[in-house]
N, C-alpha and C positions, 0 to 999 in steps of 0.2 A: 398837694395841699388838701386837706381834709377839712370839713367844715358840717360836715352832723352824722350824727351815729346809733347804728340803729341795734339795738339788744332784741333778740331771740327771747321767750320765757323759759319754755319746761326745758332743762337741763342748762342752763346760759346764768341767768337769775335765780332759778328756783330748782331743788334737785329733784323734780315730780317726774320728770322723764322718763326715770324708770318706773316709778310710783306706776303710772297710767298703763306701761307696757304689764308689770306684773299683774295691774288689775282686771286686764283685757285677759289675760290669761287664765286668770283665777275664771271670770266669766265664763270664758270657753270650756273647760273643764266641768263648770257646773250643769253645764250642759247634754254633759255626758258624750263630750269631743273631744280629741284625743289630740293635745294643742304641747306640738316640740316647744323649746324657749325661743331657740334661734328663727321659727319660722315665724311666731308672734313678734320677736323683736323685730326679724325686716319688716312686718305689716306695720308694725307701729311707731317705733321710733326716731321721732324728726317729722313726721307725717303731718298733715292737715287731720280733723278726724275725718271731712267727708273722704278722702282717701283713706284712712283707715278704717271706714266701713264696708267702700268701696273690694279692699285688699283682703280683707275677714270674710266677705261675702264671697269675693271669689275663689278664697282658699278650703272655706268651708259651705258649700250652696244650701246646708240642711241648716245653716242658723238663722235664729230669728233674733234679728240686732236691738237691743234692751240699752240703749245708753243708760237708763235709771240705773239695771243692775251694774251697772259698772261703775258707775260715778260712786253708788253706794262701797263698793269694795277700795275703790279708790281713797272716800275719804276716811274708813277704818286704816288704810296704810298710812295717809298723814299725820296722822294723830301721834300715832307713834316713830317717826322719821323725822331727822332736823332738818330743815326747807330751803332756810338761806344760802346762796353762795356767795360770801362775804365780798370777795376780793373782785367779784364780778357787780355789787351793789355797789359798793365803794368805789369803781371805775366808774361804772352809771352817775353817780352824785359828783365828781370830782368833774366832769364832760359837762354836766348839764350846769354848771354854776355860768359856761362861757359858750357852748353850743346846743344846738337844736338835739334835744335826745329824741329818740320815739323807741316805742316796742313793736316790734312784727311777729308776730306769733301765729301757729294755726290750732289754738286750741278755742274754745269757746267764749263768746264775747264776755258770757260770767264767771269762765274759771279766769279768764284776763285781767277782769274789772278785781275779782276774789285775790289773785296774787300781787297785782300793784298795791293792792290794800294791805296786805301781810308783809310784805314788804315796807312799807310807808315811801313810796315812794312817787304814790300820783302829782305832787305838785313841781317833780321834776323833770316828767314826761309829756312834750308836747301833744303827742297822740300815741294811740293802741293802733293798732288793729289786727283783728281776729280771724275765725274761719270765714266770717260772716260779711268781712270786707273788701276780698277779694277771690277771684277765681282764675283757674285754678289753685290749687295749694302747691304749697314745695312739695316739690321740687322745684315746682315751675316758676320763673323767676317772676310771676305776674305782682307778687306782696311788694318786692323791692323795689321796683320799677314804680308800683303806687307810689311807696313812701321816697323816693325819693322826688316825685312829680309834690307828693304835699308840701316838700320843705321849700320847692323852687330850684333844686341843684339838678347838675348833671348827676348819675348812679357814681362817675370816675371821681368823684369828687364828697362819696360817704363812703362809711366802713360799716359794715354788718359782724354782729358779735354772736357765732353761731358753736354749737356742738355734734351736731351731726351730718351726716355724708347729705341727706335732704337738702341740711339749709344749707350747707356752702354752695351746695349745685346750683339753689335757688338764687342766691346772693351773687356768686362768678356769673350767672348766668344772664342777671342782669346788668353787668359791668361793675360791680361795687369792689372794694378792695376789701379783702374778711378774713378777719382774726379766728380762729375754731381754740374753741375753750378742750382740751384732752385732760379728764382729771382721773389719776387711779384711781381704779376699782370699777369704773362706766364699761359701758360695752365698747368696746374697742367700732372704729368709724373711719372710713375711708376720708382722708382729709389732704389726700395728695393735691386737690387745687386751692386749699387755702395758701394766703400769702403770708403769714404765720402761726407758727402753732405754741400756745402756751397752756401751762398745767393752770395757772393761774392769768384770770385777767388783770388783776392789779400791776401785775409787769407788762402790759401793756405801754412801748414805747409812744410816751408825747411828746419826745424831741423835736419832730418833723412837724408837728399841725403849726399852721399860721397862727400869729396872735390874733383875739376876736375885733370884730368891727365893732367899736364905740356904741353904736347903733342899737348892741346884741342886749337884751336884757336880761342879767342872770336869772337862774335861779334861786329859789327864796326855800330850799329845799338844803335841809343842812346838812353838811359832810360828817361822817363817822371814824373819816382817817384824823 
């Protein structure tokens, strides 16, 4: 039985996932560093940032790490890229009308606070948390183990809704049960220990969750389906 559920941001919610990896790259380069795709994607994709500074620094020991310049490359790539991942929002609102949602993410508590907002989604999310609220990052299963200590549950008893080979290691790792979002066209993701794999989260099976406790308060957060 399942009783709260925990959403991933950059690629799970929001499609920046690569947004961030291209824009790490774009930096590197400007650098006048000589940055393959597939060696910036494993640095970054799914990552905490302090591990993808960590991974950048030790891939490249001549760089001098600029979050500024990257953020800036990053949000010229938003601007022009559509951000929503509908069927993964509309799982989110459809969970939180009867259980505890939260986000677990390892991106920055502003780009966190920045996408539940573009989304509209904060008033159906019990909590964030960010790079900045846990240690280590994903891989490490230290986020999900938090978040399930804030809901009050055992880990066996939430599901984590992750996209990359990081968060599911992070999510399995802590005992949770996790769905991995595989949507064409993403960078392909070792996802061999999710317990299921969907191109879409809207088909996400809720046959199995328990009806909610009387108790639960829903959300006040409207559904789009």
């Amino acid at each position: 039985m399942f009783n709260a559920f925990f959403f991933d941001l950059d690629g799970t919610l929001l499609d920046t996932e690569i947004l961030w990896v291209e824009a790490t790259e774009r930096y590197v380069r400007d650098c006048g560093l000589d940055a393959r795709h597939e060696d910036v994607l494993a640095d970054v994709y799914g990552i905490s940032w302090r591990g993808v500074r960590e991974n950048m620094q030790w891939r490249f020991p001549e760089l001098t790490w600029d979050w500024d310049a990257i953020k800036r490359h990053f949000l010229r790539l938003r601007e022009i890229r559509p951000l929503p991942i509908e069927g993964s929002i509309n799982l989110l609102r459809r969970l939180a009308r009867n259980y505890p949602v939260a986000v677990v993410s390892g991106s920055t508590r502003e780009d966190v606070q920045d996408g539940l907002a573009r989304i509209g989604i904060e008033d159906c999310v019990a909590f964030a948390l960010d790079d900045s609220s846990y240690s280590p990052g994903k891989p490490d299963p230290a986020c999900y183990r938090m978040a399930a200590e804030r809901v009050g549950l055992s880990p066996a008893s939430c599901v984590a809704f992750e996209d990359s080979t990081a968060g599911i290691a992070a999510a399995k790792g802590a005992g949770l049960y996790c769905a991995a979002l595989v949507r064409p066209g993403r960078p392909a993701q070792d996802v061999s220990m999710a317990d299921i794999v969907l191109e879409d989260l809207s088909r996400f099976p809720l046959d199995g969750i328990r009806e909610p406790s009387p108790a639960r308060t829903p959300c006040s957060c409207p559904s789009r389906s």
